[in-house]
The first five atom37 places (N, CA, C, CB, O) and aatype in JSON, in Angstrom:
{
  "aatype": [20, 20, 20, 20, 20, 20, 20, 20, 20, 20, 20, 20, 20, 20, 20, 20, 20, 20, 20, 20, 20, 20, 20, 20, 20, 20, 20, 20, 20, 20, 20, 20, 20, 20, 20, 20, 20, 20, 20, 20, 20, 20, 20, 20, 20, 20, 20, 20, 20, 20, 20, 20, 20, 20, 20, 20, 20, 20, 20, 20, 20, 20, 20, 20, 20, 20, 20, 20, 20, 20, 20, 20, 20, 20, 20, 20, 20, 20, 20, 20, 20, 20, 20, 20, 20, 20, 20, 20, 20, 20, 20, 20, 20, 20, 20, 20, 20, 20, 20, 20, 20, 20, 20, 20, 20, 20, 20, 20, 20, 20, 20, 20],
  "atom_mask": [
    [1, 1, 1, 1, 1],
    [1, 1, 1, 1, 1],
    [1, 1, 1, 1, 1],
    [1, 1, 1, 1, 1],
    [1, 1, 1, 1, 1],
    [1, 1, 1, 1, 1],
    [1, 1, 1, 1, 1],
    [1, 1, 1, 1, 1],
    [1, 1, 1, 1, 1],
    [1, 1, 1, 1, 1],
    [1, 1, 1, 1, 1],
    [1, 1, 1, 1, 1],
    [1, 1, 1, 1, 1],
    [1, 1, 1, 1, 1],
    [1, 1, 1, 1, 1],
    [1, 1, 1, 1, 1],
    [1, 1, 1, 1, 1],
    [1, 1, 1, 1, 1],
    [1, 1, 1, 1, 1],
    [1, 1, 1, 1, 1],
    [1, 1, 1, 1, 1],
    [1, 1, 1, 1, 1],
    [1, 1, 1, 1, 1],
    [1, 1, 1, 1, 1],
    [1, 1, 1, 1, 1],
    [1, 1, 1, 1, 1],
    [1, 1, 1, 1, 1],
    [1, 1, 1, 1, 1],
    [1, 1, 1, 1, 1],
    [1, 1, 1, 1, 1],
    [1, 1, 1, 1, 1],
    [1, 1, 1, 1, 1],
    [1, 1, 1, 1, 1],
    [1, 1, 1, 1, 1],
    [1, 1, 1, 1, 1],
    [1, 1, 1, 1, 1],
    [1, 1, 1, 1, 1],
    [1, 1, 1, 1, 1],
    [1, 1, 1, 1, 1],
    [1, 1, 1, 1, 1],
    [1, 1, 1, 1, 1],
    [1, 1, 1, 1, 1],
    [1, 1, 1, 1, 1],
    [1, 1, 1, 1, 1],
    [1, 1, 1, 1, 1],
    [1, 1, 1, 1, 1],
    [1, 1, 1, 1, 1],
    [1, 1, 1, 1, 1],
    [1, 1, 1, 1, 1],
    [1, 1, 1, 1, 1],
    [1, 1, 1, 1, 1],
    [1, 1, 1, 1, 1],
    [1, 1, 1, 1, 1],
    [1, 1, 1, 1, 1],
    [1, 1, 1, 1, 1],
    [1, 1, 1, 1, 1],
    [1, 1, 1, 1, 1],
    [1, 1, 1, 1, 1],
    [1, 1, 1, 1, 1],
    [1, 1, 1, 1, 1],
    [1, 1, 1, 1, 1],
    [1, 1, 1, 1, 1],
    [1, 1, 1, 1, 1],
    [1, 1, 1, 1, 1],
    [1, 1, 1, 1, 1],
    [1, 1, 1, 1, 1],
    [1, 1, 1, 1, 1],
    [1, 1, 1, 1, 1],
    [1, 1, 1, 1, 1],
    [1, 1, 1, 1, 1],
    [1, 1, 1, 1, 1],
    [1, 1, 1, 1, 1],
    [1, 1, 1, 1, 1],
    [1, 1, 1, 1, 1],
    [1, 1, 1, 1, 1],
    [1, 1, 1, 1, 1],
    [1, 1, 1, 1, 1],
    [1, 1, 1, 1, 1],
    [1, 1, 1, 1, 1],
    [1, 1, 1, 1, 1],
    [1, 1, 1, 1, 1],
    [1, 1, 1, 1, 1],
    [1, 1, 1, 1, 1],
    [1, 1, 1, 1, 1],
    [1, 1, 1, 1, 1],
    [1, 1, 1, 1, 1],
    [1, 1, 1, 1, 1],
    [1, 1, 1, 1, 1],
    [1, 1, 1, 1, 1],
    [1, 1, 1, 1, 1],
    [1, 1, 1, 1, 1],
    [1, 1, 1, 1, 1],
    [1, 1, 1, 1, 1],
    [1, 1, 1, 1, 1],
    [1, 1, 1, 1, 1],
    [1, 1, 1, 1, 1],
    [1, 1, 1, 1, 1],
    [1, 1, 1, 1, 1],
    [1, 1, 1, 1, 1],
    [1, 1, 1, 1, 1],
    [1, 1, 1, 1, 1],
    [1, 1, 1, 1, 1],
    [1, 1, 1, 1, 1],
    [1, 1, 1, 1, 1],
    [1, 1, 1, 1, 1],
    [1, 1, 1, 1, 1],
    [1, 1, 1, 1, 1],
    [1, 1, 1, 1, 1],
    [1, 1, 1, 1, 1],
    [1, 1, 1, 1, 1],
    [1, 1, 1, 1, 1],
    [1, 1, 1, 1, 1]
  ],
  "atom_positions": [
    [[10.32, 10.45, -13.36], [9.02, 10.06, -12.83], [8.71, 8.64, -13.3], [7.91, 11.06, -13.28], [8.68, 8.41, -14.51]],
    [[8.55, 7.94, -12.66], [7.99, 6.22, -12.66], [6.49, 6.38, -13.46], [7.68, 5.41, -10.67], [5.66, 7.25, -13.17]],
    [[6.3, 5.13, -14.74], [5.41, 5.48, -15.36], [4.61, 4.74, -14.39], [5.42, 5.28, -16.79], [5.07, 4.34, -13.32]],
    [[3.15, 4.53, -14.84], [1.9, 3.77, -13.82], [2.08, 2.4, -14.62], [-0.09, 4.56, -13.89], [1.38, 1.47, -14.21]],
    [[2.87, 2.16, -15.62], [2.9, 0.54, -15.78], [4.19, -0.01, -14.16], [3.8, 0.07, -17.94], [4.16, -0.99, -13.42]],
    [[5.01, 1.03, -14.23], [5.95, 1.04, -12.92], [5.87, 0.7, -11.42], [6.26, 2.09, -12.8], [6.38, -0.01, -10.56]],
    [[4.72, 1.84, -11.67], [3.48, 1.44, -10.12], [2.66, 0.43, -10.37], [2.23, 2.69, -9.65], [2.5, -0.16, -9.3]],
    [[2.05, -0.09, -11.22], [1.58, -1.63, -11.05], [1.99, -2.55, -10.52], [1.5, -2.19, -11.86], [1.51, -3.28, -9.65]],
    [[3.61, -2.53, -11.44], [4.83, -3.65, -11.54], [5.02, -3.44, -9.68], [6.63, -3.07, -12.87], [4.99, -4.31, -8.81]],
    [[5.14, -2.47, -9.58], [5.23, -2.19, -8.04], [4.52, -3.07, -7.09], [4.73, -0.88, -7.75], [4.99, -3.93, -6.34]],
    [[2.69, -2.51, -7.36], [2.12, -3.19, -6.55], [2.23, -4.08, -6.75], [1.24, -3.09, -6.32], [1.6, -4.67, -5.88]],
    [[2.67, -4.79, -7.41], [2.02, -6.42, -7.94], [3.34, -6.86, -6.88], [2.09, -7.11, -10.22], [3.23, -7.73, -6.02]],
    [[4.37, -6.2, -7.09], [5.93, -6.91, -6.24], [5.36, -6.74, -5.2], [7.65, -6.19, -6.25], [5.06, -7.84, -4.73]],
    [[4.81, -5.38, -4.12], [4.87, -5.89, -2.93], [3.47, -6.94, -2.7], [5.0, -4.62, -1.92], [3.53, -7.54, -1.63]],
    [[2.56, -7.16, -3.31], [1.84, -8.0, -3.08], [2.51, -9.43, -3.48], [0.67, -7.63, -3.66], [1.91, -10.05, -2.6]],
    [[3.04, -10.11, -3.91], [3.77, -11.53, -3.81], [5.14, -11.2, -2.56], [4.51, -12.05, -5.7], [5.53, -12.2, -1.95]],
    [[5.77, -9.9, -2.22], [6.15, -10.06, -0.81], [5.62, -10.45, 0.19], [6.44, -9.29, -0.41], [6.09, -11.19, 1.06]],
    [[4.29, -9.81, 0.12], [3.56, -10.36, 1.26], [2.83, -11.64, 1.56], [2.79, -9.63, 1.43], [2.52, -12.27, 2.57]],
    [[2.67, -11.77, -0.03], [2.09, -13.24, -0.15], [3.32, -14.1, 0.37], [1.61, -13.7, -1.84], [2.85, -15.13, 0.85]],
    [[4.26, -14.08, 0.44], [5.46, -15.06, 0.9], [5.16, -15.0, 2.33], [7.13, -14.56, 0.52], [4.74, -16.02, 2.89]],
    [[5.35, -13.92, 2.97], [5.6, -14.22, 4.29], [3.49, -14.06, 5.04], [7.13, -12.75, 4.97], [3.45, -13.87, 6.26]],
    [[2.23, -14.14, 4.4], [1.35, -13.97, 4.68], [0.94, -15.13, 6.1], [0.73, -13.92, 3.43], [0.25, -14.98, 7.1]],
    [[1.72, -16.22, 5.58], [1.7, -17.47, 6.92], [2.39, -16.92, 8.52], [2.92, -19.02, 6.32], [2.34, -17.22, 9.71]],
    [[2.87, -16.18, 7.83], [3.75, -15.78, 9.68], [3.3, -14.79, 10.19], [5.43, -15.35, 9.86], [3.6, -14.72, 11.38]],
    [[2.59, -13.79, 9.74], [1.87, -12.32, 9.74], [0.39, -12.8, 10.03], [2.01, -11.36, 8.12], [-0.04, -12.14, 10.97]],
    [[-0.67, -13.83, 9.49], [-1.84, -14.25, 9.38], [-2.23, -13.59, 10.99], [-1.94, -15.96, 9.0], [-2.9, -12.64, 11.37]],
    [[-1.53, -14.51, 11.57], [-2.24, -14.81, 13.45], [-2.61, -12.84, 13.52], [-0.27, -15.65, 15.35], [-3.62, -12.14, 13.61]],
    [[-1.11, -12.62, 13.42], [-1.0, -11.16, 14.37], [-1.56, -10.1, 13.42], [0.76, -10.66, 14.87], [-1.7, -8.92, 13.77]],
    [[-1.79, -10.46, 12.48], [-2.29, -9.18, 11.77], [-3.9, -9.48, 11.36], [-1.27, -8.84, 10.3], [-4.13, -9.94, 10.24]],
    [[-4.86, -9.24, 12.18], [-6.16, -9.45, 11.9], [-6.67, -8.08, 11.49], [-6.91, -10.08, 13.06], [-6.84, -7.11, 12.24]],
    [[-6.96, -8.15, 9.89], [-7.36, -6.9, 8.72], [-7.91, -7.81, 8.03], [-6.19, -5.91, 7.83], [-7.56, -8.99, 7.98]],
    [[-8.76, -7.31, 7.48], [-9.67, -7.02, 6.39], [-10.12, -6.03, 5.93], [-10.5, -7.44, 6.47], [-11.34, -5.82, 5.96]],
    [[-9.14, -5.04, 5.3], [-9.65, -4.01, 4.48], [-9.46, -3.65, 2.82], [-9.21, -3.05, 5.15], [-8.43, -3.86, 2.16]],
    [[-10.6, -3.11, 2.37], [-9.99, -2.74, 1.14], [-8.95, -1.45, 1.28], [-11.16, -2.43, 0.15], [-8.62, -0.81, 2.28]],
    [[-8.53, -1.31, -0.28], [-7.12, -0.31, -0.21], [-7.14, 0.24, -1.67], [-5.43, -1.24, 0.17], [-7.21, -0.29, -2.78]],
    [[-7.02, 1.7, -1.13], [-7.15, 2.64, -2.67], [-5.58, 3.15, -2.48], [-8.62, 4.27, -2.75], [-5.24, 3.35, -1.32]],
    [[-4.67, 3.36, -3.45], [-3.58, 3.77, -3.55], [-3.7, 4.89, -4.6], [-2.71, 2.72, -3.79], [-4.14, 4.59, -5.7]],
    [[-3.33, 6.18, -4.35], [-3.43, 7.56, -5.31], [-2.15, 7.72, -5.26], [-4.3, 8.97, -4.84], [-1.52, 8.0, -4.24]],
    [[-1.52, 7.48, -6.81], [-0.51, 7.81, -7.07], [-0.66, 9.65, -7.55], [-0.05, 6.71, -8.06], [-1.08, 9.72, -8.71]],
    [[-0.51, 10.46, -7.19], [-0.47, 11.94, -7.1], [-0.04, 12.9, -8.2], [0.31, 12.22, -6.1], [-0.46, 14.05, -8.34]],
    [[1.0, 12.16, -9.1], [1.78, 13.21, -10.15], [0.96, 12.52, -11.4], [3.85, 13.11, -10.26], [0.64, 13.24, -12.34]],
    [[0.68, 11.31, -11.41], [0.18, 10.72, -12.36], [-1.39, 10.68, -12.65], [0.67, 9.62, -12.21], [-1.86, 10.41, -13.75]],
    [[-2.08, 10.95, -11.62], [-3.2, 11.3, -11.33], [-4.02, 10.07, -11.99], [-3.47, 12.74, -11.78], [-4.86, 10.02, -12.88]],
    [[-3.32, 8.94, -11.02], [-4.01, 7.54, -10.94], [-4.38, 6.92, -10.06], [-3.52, 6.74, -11.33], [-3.9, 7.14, -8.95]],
    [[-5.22, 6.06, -10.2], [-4.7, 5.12, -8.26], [-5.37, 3.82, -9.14], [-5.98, 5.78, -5.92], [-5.83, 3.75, -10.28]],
    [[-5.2, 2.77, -7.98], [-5.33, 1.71, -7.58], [-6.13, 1.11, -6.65], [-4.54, 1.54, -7.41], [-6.55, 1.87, -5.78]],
    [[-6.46, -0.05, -6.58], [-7.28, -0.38, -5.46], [-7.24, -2.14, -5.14], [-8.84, 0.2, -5.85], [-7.4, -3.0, -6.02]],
    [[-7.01, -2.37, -3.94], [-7.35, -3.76, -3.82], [-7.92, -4.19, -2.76], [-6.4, -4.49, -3.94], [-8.96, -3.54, -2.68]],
    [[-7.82, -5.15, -1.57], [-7.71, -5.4, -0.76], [-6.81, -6.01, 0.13], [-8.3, -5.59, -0.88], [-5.92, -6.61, -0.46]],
    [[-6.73, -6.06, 1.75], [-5.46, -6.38, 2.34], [-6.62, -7.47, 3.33], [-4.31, -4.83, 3.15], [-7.81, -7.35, 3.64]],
    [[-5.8, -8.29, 3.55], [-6.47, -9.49, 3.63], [-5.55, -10.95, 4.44], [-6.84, -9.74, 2.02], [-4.54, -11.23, 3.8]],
    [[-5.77, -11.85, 5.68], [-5.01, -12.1, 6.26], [-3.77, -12.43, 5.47], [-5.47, -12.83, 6.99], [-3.51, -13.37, 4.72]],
    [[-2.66, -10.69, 6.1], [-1.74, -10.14, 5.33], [-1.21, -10.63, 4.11], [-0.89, -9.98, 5.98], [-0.11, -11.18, 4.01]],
    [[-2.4, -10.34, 2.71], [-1.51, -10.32, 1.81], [-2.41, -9.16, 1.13], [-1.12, -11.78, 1.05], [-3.22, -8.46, 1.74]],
    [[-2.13, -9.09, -0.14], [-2.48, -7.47, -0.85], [-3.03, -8.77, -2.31], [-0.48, -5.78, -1.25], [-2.3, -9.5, -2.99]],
    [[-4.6, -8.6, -2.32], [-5.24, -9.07, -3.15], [-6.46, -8.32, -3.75], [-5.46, -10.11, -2.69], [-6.97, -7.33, -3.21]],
    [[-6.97, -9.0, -5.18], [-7.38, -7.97, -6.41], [-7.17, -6.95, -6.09], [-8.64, -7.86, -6.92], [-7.89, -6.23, -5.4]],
    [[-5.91, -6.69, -6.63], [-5.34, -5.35, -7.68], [-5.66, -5.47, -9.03], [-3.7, -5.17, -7.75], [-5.65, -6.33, -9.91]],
    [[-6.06, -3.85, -8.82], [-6.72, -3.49, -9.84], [-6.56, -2.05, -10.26], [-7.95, -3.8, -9.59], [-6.24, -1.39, -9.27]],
    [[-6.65, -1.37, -11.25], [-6.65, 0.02, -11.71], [-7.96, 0.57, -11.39], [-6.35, 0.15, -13.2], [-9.07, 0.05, -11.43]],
    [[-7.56, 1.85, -11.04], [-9.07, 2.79, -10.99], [-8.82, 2.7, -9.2], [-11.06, 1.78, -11.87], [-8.03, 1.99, -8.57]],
    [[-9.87, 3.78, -8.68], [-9.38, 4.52, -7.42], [-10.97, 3.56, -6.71], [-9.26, 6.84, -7.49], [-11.95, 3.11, -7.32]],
    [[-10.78, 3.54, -5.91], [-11.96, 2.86, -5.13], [-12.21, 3.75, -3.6], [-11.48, 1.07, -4.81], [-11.74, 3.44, -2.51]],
    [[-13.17, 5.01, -3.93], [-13.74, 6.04, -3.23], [-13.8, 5.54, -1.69], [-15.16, 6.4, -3.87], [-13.19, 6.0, -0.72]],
    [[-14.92, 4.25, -1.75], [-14.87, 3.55, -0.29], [-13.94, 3.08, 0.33], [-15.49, 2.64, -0.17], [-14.14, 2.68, 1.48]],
    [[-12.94, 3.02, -0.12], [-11.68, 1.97, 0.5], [-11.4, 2.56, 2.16], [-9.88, 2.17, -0.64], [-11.59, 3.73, 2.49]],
    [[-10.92, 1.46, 3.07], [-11.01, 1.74, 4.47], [-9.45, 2.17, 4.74], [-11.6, 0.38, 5.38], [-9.38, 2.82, 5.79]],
    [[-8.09, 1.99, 4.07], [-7.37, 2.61, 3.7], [-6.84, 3.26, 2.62], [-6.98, 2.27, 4.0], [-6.81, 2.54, 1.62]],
    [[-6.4, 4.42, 2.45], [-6.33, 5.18, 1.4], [-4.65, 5.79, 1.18], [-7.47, 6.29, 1.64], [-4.33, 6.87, 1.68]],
    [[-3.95, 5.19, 0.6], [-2.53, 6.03, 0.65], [-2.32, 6.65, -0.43], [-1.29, 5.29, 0.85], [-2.88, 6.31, -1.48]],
    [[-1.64, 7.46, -0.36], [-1.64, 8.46, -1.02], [0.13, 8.87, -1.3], [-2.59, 9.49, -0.21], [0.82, 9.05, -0.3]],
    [[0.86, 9.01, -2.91], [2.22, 9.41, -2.47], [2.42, 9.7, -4.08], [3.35, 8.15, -1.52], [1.49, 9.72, -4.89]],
    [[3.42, 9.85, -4.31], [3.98, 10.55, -5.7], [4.42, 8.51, -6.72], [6.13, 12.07, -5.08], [4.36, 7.51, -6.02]],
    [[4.67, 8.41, -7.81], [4.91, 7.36, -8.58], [6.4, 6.91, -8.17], [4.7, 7.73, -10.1], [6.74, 5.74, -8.02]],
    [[7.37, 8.19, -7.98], [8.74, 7.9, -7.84], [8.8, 6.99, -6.23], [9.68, 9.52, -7.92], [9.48, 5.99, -5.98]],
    [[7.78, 7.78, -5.25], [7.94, 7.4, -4.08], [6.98, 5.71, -3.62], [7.5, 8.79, -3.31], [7.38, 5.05, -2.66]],
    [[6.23, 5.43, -4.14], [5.55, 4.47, -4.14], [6.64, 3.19, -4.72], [4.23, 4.84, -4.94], [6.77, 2.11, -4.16]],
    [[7.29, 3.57, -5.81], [8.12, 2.68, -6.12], [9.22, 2.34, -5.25], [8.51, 2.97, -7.17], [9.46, 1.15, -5.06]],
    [[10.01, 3.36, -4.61], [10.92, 3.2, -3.85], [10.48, 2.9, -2.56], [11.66, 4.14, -3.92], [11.23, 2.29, -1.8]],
    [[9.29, 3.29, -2.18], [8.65, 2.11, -0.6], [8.69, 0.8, -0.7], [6.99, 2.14, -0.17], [9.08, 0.02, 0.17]],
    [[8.21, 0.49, -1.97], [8.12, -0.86, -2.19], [9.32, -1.95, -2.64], [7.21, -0.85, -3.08], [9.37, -3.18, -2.62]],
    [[10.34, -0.83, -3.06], [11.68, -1.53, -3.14], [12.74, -1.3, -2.07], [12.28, -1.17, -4.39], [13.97, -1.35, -2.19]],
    [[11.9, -1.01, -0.82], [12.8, -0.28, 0.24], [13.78, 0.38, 0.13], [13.23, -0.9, 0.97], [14.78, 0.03, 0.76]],
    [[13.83, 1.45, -0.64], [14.5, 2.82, -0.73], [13.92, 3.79, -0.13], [14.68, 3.27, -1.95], [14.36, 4.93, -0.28]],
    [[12.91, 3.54, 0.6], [12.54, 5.01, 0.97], [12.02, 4.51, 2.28], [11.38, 5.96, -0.08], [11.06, 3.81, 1.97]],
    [[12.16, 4.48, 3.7], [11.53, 4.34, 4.66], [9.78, 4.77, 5.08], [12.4, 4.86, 5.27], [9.33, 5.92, 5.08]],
    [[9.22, 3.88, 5.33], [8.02, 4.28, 5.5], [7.94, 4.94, 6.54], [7.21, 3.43, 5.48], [7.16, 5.83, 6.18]],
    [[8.27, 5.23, 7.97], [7.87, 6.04, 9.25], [8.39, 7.42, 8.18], [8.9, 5.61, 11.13], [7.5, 8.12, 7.7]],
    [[9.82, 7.73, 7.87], [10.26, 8.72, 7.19], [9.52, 9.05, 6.54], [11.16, 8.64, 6.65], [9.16, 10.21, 6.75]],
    [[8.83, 8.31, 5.35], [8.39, 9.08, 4.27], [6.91, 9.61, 4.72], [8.41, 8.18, 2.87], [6.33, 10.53, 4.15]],
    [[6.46, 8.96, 5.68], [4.87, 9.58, 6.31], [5.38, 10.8, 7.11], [3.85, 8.35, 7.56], [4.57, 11.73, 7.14]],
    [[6.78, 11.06, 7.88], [6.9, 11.92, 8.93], [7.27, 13.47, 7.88], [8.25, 11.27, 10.17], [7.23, 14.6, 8.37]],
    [[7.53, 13.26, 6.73], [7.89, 14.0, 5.37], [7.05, 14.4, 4.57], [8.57, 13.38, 4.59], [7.09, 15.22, 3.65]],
    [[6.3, 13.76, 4.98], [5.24, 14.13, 4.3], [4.86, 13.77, 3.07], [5.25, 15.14, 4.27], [3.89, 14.24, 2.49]],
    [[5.82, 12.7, 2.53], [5.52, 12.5, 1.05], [4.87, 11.3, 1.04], [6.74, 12.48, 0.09], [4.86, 10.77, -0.07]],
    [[4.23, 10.6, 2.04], [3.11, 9.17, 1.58], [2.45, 9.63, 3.1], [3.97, 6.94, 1.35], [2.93, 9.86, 4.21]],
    [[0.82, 9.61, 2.4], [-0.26, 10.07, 3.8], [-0.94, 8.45, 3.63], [-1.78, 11.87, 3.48], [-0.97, 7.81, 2.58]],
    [[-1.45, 8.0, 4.96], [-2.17, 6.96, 4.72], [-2.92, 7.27, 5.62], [-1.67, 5.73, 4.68], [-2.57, 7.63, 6.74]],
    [[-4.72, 7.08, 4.97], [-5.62, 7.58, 5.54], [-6.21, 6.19, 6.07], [-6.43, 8.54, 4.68], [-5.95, 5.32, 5.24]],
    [[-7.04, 5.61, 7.34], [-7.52, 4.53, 8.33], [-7.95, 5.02, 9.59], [-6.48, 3.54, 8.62], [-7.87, 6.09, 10.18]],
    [[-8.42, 3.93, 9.8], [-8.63, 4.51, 11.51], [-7.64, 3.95, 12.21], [-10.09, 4.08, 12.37], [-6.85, 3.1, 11.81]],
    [[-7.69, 4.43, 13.23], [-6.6, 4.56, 14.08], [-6.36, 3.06, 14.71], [-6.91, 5.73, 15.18], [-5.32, 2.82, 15.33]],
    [[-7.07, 2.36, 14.57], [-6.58, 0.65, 15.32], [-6.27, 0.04, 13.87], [-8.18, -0.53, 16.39], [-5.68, -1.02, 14.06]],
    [[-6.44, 0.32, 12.38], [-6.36, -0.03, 11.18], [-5.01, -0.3, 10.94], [-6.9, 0.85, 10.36], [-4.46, -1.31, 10.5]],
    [[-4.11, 1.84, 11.63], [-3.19, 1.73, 11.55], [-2.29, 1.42, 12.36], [-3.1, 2.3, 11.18], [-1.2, 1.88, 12.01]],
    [[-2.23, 0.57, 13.73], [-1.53, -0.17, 14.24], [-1.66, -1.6, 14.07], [-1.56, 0.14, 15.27], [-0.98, -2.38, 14.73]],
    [[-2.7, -2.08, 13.02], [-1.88, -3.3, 12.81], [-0.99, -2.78, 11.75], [-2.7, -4.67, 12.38], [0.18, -3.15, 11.78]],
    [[-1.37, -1.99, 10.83], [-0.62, -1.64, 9.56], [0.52, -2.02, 9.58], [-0.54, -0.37, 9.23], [1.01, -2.69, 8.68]],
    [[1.05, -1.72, 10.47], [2.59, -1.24, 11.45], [3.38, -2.31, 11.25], [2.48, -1.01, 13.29], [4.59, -2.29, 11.06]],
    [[2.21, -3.87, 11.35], [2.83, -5.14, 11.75], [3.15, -5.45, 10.09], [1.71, -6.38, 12.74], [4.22, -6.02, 9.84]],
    [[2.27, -5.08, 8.96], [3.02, -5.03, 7.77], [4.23, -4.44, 7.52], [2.38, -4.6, 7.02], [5.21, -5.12, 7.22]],
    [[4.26, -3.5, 7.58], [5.51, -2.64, 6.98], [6.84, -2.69, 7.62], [5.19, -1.19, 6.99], [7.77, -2.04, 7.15]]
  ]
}
C-alpha cells in the first residue's frame, strides 16, 4: 500500500505534468473547477483546483464542495499518475469513480 506522503509525491507529479503541457490544452480545455481526491484505504484526500489545464493549490484535507470528486485506493492513484494503470480501465473496474457533471466530464477526457 502507497503511503499518503506517496500520494502527495503523486499529486504534486501529475500536477507539473500538466503544468508542462497546460499551453497546448489551455484553448480546448475550458475548466475551472475545484478537485477533492479520496484516497480510500488510507482514509485521506486532497484537494485543489484544475484550472486552464493545470492542477493548482494542492493541499491536504478533503474539500466537501469540490465540483470534481475522485475517488480510488493509494496503490491505484499512484499508478494513474505514473501511467500504470489506464484511466477508461480503471473507471470501467471500478477501482477510480470520478464524481462531475456530465459536460465537466468531457472536457476531463481532454486531460487524461
Amino acid at each position: 500500500m502507497a503511503s499518503v506522503d506517496d500520494c502527495r509525491q503523486a499529486l504534486h507529479d501529475l500536477a507539473a505534468r500538466l503544468d508542462s503541457h497546460a499551453d497546448q490544452v489551455r484553448d480546448r480545455v475550458d475548466l475551472d473547477r475545484t478537485l477533492a481526491c479520496r484516497v480510500s484505504d488510507l482514509d485521506t484526500a486532497f484537494h485543489g483546483r484544475l484550472t486552464d489545464g493545470r492542477l493548482i493549490d494542492l493541499g491536504d484535507g478533503d474539500d466537501p464542495q469540490a465540483k470534481v470528486v475522485l475517488t480510488t485506493t493509494s496503490d491505484d492513484l499512484v499508478a494513474l499518475v505514473h501511467g500504470k494503470l489506464d484511466v477508461p480501465k480503471a473507471l470501467a473496474a471500478g477501482r477510480v469513480s470520478i464524481k462531475a457533471n456530465p459536460f465537466d466530464l468531457l472536457k476531463l477526457r481532454k486531460l487524461l
